[in-house]
C-alpha positions, 0 to 999 in steps of 0.5 A: 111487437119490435115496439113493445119491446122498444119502449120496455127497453128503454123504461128500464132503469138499472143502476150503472155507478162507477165501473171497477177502478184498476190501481197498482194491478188490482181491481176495486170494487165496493163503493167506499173504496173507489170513493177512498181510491178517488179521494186521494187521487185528487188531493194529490194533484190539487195544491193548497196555496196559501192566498196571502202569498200569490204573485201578481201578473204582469199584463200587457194591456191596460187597466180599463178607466172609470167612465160616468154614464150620464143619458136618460134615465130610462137608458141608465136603468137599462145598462145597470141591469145590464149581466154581460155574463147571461148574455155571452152564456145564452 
């Protein structure tokens, strides 16, 4: 019977949402306000910079120089299929 139970329990599906957010000592509760609530949080904290208008980095290392890649053909094929993303995120 305990796995019964067990597997009624975990096929349940109740919904969970965002807990009530607490602000100024006074709780919120409907989704629209904690929504309104939130928003203007984050807007508050996130700057909108103007793209023209930001400094360039001084860097220590040096800027790494154009190279020509002269090998077979097949090999060529394979380094320009090469996604140094993919594999440093596998």
């Amino acid at each position: 019977m305990p796995e019964t139970t067990t597997t009624i329990k975990s096929q349940r599906r109740e919904p969970i949402g965002i807990t009530p957010l607490k602000v100024n000592k006074e709780q919120i509760f409907s989704d629209n306000d904690k929504a309104n609530c939130l928003n203007n949080y984050f807007s508050s904290v996130v700057t909108n910079e103007r793209l023209d208008n930001i400094p360039k980095l001084e860097s220590s290392y040096p800027d790494i120089l154009m190279f020509t890649v002269t090998a077979d053909p097949g090999v060529f094929k394979l380094l320009s299929k090469f996604n140094p993303i993919k594999i440093y995120w596998s």
